[in-house]
C-alpha positions in Angstrom: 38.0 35.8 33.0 38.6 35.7 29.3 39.8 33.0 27.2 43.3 35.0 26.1 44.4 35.5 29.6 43.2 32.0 30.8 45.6 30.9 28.2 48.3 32.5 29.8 47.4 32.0 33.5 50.4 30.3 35.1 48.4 27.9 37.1 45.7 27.2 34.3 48.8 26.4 32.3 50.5 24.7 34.7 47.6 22.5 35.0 47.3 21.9 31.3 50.9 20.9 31.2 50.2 17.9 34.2 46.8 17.0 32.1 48.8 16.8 28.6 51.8 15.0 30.9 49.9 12.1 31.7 47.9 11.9 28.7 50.9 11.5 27.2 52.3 8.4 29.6 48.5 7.1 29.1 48.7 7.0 25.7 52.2 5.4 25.0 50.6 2.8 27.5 48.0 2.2 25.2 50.2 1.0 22.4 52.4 -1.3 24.3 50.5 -4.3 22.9 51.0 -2.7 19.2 54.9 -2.0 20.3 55.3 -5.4 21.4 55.0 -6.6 17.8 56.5 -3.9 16.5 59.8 -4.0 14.6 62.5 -1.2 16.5 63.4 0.7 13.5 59.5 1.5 13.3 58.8 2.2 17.2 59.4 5.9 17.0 56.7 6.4 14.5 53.7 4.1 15.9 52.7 6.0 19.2 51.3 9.2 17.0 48.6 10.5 19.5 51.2 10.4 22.5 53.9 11.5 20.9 51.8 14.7 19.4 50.4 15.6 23.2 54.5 15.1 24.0 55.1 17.7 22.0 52.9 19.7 23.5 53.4 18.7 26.6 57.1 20.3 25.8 55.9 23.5 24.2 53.7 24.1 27.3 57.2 23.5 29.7 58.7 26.3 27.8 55.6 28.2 27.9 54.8 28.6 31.6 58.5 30.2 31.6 57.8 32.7 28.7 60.1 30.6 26.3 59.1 29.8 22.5 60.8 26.5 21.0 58.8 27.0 17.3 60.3 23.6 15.8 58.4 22.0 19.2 55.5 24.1 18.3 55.3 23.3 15.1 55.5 19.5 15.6 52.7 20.2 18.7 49.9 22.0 16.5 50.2 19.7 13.4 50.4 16.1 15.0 47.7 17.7 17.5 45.4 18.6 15.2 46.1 15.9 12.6 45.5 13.0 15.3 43.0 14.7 17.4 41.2 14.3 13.8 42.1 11.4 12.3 41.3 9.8 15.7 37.6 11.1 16.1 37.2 9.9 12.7 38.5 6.8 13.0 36.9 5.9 16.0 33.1 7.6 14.3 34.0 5.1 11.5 34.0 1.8 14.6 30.8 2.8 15.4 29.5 2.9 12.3 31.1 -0.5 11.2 30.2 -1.9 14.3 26.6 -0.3 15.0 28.5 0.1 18.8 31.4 1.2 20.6 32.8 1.0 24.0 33.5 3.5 26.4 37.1 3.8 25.4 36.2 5.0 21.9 34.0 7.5 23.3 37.0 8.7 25.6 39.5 8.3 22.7 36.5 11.1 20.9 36.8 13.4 23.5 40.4 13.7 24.0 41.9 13.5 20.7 38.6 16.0 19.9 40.6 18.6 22.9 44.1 17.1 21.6 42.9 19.1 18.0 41.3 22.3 19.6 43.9 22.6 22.2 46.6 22.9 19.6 44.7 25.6 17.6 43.9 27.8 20.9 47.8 28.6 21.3 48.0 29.6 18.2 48.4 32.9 18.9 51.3 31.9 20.9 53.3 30.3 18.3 56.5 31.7 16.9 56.2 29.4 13.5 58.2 30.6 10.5 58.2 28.4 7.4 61.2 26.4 7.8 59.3 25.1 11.2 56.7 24.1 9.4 58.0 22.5 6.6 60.0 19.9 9.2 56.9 19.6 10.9 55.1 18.5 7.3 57.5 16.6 6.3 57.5 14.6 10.2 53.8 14.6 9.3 54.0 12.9 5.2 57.0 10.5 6.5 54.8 9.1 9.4 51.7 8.4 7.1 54.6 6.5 4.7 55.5 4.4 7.7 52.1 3.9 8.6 50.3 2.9 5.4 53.6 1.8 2.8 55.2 -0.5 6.0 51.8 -1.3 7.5 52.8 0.0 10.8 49.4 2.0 11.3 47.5 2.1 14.8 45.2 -1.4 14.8 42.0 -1.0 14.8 40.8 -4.5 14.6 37.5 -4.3 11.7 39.1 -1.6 9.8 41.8 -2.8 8.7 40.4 -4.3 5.5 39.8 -0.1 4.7 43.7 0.6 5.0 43.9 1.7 1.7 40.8 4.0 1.9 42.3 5.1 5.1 46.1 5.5 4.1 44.4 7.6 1.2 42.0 9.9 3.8 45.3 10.5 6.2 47.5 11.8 3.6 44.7 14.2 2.6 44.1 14.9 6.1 48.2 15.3 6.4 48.0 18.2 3.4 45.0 20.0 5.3 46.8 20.3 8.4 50.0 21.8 6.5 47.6 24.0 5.0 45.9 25.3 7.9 48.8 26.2 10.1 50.0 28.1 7.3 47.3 29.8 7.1 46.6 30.5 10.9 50.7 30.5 12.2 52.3 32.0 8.9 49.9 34.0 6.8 48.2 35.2 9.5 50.0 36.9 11.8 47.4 38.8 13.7 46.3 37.2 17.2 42.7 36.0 16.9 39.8 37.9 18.4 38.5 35.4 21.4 
């Protein structure tokens, strides 16, 4: 079986979509302690990771009944792959600080890691004109605003005295990911060879 048509098989999907699902419930779990404290004019934007595997979560849905939704799809592959990134990085950067880390950052590696490639292996799938995107970028450039002008960024306890350094990174980080799905969704509108 090759990877195109394992993409598109109905219970492979379907299977994906219950993964991504609960992921998804997992991870806004994981930042009730952080929405506790949080001011409700900012909740919406502090939950990145879960909210970027709900989008997918949604584009699969539409998927498994042969239905594109590109604003979804879009929001899906940017905040995947943005997150998935940022959170590897982030997590790389704890163990270096710390010399250690526990088995929760090496989970939060490997999922936000398959949050980032996930997002790119549909990309042959995505119906993305421009105007998607640019919502989708401008989602992605308002949440880093949010996060790193109103301080309402994901805590991670000994980095925070690198917010600036980080703040600076995720806007850069932000930029890539516009450029990239341009290149792959827009420019590129020839299916990828797998």
């Amino acid at each position: 079986m090759n990877i195109k048509y394992l993409l598109v098989y109905k219970p492979f999907l379907i299977l994906l979509f219950i993964i991504n699902l609960f992921g998804t419930i997992y991870g806004y779990i994981w930042y009730e302690s952080q929405l506790k404290i949080t001011p409700l004019i900012f909740i919406p934007f502090v939950p990145d990771s879960p909210t970027a595997s709900l989008f997918f979560t949604i584009f699969l849905l539409f998927f498994i009944f042969n239905k594109n939704v590109p604003y979804i799809e879009a929001l899906a592959i940017t905040s995947l792959f943005k997150y998935g990134i940022w959170a590897v990085v982030m997590n790389i950067f704890t163990l270096i600080i710390n010399g250690s880390l526990e088995w929760q950052g090496y989970m939060l590696i490997a999922s936000h890691g398959a949050m980032a490639i996930q997002g790119l292996l549909y990309v042959p799938y995505y119906k993305i004109k421009l105007k998607h995107l640019t919502v989708a970028g401008l989602v992605l450039l308002h949440n880093d605003i949010i996060d790193y002008v109103f301080g309402m960024m994901p805590i991670y306890d000994k980095l925070t005295i690198y917010m600036n350094e980080i703040g600076y990174f995720t806007f850069w980080l932000s930029v890539f990911t516009i450029l990239i799905t341009y290149q792959l969704t827009i420019n590129q509108k020839k299916e990828f060879n797998f």
